[in-house]
KOLVEX-361059 format. One line per 10 residues: number of its first residue (from 0); for each residue z, x, y of N, C-alpha, C. Coordinates in pm, whole numbers, plus 50000, padded with zeros to 5 digits. Example, Ala and Ser with C-alpha at 12.3 -4.5 7.8 and 13.67 -1.06 7.14 Angstrom:
// residues 2
0	50780,51319,49431,50780,51230,49550,50780,51320,49670; 50708,51285,49775,50714,51367,49894,50787,51290,50003
// end
This chain:
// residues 240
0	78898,41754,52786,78772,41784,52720,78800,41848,52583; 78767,41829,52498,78692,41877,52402,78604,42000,52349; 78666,42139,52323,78565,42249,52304,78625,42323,52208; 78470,42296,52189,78465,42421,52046,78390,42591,52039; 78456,42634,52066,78400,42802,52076,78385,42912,51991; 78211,42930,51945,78207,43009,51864,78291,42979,51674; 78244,42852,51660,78343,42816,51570,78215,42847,51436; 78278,42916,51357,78220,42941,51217,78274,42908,51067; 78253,42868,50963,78285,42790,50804,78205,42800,50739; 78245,42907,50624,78153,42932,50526,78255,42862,50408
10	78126,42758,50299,78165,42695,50190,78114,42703,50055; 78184,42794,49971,78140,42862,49836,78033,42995,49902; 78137,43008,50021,78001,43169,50041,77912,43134,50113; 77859,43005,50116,77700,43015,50209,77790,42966,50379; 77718,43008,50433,77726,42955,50577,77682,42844,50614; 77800,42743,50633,77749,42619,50699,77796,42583,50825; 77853,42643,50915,77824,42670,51070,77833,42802,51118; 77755,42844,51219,77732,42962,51244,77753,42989,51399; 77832,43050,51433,77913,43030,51603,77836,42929,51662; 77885,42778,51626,77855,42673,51715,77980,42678,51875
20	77929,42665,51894,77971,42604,52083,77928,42467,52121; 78013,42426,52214,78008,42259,52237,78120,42199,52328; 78114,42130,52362,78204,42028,52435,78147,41890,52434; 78241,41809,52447,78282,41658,52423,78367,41589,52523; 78267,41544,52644,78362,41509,52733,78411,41387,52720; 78529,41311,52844,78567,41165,52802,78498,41085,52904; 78478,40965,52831,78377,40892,52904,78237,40897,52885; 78181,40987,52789,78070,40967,52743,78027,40976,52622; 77881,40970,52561,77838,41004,52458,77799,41103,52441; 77826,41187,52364,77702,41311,52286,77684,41305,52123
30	77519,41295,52110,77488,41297,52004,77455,41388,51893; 77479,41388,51745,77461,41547,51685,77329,41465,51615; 77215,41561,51645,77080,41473,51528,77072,41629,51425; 76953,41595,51347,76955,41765,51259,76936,41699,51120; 76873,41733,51041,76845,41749,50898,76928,41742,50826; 76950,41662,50690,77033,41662,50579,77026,41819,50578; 77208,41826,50566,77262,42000,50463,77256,42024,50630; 77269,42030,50751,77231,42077,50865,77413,42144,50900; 77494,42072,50836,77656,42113,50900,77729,42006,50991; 77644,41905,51004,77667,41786,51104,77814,41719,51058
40	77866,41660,50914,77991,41638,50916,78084,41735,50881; 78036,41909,50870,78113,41953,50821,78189,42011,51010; 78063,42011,51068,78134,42019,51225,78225,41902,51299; 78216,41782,51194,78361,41664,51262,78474,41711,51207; 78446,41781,51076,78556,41789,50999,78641,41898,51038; 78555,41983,51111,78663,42132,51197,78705,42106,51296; 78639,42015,51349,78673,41976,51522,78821,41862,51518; 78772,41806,51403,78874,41705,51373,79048,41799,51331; 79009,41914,51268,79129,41999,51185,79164,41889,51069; 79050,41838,51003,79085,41792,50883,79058,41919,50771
50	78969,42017,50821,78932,42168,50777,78938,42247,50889; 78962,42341,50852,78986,42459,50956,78841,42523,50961; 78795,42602,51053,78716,42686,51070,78751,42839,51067; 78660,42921,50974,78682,43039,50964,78711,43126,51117; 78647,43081,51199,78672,43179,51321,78623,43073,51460; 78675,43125,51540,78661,43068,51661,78769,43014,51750; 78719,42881,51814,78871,42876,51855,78818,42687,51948; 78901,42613,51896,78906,42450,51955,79001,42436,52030; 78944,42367,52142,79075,42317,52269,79046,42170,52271; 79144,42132,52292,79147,41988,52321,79229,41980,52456
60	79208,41906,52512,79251,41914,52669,79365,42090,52689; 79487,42044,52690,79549,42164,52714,79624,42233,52593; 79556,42193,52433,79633,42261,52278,79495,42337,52288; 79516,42437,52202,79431,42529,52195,79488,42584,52051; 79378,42614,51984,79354,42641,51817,79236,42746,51830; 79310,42858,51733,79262,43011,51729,79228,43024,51593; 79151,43081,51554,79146,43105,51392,79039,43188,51391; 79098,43319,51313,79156,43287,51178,79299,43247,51164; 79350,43173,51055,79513,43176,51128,79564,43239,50930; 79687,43264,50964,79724,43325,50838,79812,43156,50743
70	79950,43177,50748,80020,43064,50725,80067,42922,50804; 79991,43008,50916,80066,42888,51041,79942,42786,51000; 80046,42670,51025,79986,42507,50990,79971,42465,51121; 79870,42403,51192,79898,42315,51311,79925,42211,51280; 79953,42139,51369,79995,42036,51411,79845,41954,51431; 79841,41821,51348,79683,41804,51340,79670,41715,51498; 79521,41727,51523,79484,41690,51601,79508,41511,51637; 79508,41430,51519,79542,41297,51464,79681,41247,51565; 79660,41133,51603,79544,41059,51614,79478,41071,51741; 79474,41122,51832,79401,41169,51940,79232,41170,51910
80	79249,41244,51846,79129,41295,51802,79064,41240,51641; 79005,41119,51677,79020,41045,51523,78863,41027,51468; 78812,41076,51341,78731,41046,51278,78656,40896,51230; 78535,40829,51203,78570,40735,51173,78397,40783,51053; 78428,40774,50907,78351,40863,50856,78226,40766,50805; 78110,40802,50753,78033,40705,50701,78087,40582,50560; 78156,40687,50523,78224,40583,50385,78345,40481,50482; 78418,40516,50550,78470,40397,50596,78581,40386,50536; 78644,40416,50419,78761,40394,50367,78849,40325,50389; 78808,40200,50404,78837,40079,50394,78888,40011,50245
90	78979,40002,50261,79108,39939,50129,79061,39804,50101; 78972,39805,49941,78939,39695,49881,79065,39585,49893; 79167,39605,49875,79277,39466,49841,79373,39450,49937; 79310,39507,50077,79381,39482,50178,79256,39330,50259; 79288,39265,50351,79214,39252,50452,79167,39309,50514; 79095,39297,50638,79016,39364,50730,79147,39402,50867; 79246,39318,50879,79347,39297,50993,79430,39401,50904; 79482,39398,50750,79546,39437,50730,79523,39583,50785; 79420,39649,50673,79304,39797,50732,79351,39881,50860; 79328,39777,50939,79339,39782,51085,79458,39851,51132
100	79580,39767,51064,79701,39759,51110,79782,39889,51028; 79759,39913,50917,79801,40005,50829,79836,40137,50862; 79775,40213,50929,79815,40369,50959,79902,40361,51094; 79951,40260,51138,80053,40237,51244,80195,40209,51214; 80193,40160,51102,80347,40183,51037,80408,40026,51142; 80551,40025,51169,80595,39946,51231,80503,39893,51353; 80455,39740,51347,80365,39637,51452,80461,39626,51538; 80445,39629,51680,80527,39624,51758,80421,39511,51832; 80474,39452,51972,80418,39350,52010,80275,39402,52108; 80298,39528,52108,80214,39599,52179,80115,39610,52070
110	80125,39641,52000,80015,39660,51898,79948,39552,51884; 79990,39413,51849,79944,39280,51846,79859,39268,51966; 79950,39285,52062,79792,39231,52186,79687,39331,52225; 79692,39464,52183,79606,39587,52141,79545,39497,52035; 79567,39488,51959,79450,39450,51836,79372,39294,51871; 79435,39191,51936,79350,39110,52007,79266,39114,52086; 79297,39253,52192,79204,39239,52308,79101,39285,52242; 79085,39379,52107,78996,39468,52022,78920,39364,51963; 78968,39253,51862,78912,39170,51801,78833,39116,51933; 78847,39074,52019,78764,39015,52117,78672,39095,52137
120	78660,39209,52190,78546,39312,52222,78447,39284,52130; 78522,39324,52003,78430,39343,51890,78384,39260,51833; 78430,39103,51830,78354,38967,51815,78408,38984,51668; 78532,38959,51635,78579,39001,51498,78654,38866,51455; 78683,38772,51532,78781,38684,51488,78739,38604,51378; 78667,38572,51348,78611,38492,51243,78588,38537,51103; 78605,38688,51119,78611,38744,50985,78753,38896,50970; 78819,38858,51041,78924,38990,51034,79006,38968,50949; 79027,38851,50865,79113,38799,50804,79087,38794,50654; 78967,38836,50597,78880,38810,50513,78864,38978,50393
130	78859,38950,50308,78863,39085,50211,78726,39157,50257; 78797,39274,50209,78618,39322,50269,78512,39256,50162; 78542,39262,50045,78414,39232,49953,78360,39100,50017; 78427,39005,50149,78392,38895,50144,78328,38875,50300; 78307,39042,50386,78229,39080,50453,78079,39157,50445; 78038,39155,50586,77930,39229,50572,77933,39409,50578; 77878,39465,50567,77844,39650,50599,77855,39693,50736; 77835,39606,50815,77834,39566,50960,77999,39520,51026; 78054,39426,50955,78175,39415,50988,78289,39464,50937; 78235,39580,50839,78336,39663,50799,78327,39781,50908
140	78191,39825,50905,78180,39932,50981,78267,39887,51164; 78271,39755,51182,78352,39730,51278,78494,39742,51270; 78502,39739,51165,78638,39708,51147,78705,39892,51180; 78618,39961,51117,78647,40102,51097,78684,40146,51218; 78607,40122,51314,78613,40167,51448,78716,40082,51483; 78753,39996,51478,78897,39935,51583,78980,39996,51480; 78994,39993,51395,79079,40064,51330,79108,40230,51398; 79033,40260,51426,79041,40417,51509,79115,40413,51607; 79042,40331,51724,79061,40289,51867,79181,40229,51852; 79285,40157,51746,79428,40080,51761,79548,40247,51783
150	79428,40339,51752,79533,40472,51737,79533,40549,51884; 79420,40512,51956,79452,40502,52112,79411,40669,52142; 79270,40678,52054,79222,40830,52029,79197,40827,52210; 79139,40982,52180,79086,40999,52342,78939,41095,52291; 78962,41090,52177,78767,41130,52127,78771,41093,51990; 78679,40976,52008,78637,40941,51887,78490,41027,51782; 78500,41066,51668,78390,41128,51604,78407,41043,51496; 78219,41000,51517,78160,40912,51425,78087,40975,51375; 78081,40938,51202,77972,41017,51114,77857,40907,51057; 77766,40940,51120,77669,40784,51052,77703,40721,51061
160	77772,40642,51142,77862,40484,51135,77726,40336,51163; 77577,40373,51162,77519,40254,51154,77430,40278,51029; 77442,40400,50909,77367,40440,50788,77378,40214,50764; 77285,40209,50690,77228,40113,50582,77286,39957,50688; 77252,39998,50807,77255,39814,50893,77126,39866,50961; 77123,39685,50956,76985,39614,51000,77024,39641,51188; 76883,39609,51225,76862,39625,51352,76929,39522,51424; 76991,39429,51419,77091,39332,51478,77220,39408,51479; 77267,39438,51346,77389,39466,51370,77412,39675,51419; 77289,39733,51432,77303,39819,51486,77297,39806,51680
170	77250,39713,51703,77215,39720,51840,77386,39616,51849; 77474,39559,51764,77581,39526,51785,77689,39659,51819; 77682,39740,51711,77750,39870,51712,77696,39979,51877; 77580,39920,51919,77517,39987,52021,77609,39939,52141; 77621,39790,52123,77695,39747,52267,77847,39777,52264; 77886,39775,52118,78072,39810,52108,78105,39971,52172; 77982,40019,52099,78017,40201,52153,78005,40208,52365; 77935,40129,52367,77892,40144,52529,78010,40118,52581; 78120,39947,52538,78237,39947,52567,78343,40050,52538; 78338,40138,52462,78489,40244,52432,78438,40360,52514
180	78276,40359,52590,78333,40502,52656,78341,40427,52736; 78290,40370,52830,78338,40266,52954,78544,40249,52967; 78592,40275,52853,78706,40276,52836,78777,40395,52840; 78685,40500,52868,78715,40652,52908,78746,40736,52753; 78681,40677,52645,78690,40797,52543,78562,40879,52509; 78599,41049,52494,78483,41071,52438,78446,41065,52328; 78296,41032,52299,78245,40977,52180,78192,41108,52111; 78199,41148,51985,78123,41276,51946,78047,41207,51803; 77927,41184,51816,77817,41072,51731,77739,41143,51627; 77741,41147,51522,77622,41199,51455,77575,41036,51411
190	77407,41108,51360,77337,40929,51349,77168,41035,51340; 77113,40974,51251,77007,40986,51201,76865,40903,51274; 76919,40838,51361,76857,40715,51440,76796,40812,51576; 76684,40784,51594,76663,40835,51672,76658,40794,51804; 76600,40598,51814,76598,40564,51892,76735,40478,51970; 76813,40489,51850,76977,40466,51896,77039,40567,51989; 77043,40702,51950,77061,40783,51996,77002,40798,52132; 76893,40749,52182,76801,40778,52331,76889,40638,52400; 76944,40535,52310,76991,40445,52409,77126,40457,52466; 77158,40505,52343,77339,40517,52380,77422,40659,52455
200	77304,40775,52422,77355,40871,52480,77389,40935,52582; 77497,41033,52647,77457,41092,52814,77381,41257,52729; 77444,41302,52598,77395,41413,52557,77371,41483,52414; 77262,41536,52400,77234,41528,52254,77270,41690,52225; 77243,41719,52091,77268,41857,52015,77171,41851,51914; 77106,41908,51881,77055,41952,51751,77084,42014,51692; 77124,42003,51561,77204,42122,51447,77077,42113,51344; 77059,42248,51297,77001,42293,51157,77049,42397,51134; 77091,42412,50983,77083,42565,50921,77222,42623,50971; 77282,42474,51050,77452,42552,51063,77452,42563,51213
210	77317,42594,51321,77339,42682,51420,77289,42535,51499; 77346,42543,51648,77283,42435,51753,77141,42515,51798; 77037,42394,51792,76902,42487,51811,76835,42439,51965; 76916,42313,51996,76868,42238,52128,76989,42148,52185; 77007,42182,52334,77105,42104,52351,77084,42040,52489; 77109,41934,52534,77062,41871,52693,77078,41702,52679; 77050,41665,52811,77047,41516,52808,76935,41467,52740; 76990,41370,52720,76872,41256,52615,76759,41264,52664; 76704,41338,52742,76539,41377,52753,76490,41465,52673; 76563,41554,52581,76519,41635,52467,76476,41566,52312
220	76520,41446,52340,76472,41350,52217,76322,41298,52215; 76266,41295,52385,76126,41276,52433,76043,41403,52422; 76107,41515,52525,76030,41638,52543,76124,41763,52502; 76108,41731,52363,76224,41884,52326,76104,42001,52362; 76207,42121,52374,76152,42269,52426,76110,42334,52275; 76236,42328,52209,76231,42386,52074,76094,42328,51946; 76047,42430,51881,75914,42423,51838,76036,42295,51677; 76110,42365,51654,76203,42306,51519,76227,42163,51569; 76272,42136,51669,76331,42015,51751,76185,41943,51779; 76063,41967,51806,75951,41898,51791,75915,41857,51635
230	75882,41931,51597,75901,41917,51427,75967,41830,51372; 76110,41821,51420,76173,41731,51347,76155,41580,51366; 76150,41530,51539,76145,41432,51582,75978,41378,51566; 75912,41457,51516,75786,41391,51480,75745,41350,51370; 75867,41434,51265,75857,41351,51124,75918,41198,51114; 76006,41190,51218,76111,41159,51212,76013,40990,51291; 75957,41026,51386,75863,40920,51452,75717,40858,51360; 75706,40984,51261,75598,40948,51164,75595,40855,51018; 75801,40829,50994,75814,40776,50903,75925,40648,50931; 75931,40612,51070,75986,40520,51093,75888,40403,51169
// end
């Protein structure tokens, strides 16, 4: 599992998480919803140890990370624990296979039939071969994620990974995510979607203002408790 305790990060001084708590189990989904400026990727980015957090303390199954820390460097969480961010950073003058294949260094034959059984899942064969400029937003954003999953994470954190796709290729990204926890990873999701989120999830979070304000199974997206968490999901139902 996955936990984060009491974890706090202040950036230029203001507070943008404020003792969050959490866990991320394997085998399922949990979703982060919450307001632009809310702390939502700056909480992948501590959990991830691509940034440290001012205080608290992250476990990942049996490593455990304390901070504040002085000079000591950890040992990053990578690739276990792999990000897959809204930009995608995906290499214009590579292919899509290439992309894929790149942060693995030496292809071994294992890797090859790892990345086939992936292209199959993901319905990729017809365009993995292809520059990105000569794909869609949709099959990059696929690409991003097998690109993760070839690293054989055991919690994947996605940041917006269906921002600016159409309702086809989000309910595509809907059925790929259902296959990788079925595959026993945990998923840690942020996504602006509301009704994505009620399909794909076992558990949601609400972040504003840095702090978790609601947390429970995907029945809090229907009947939240919180007066902020009503508020939000009704703007949120009023302009979609």
């Amino acid at each position: 599992m996955l936990i984060a305790e009491n974890i706090s990060r202040k950036i230029d001084g203001q507070d943008i998480l404020k003792n969050i708590s959490l866990s991320v189990e394997k085998g399922k989904i949990t979703t982060i919803i919450g307001p632009s400026g809310a702390g939502k990727t700056t909480l992948l980015r501590t959990l991830s140890l691509l940034d440290y957090p001012d205080s608290g303390k992250i476990t990942w199954d049996d490593k455990n990370y304390r901070f504040p820390v002085s000079d000591k460097k950890f040992h990053p969480a990578w690739p276990k624990v792999t990000v897959v961010f809204q930009q995608l950073f995906i290499w214009p003058h590579l292919t899509l296979r290439q992309n894929i294949l790149l942060p693995l260094g030496n292809i071994t034959a294992e890797h090859t039939a790892h990345l086939k059984e992936l292209v199959d899942i993901f319905d990729m064969g017809a365009f993995i071969d292809r520059y990105p400029n000569e794909t869609s937003l949709g099959q990059r954003q696929r690409a991003a994620i097998v690109r993760a999953l070839m690293l054989n994470p055991e919690y994947l954190l996605l940041d917006e990974i269906t921002s600016s796709l159409d309702v086809e290729q989000i309910n595509s990204i809907l059925s790929h995510l259902k296959v990788v926890k079925e595959r026993g990873v945990g998923i840690l999701m942020v996504t602006h979607l509301v009704n994505f989120a009620q399909q794909v999830s076992d558990n949601v979070i609400f972040i504003d203002g840095g702090e978790i304000i609601e947390f429970g199974g995907v029945e809090i997206l229907k009947s939240p408790k919180h007066e902020r968490v009503q508020k939000f999901l009704s703007v949120i139902k009023a302009v979609s």
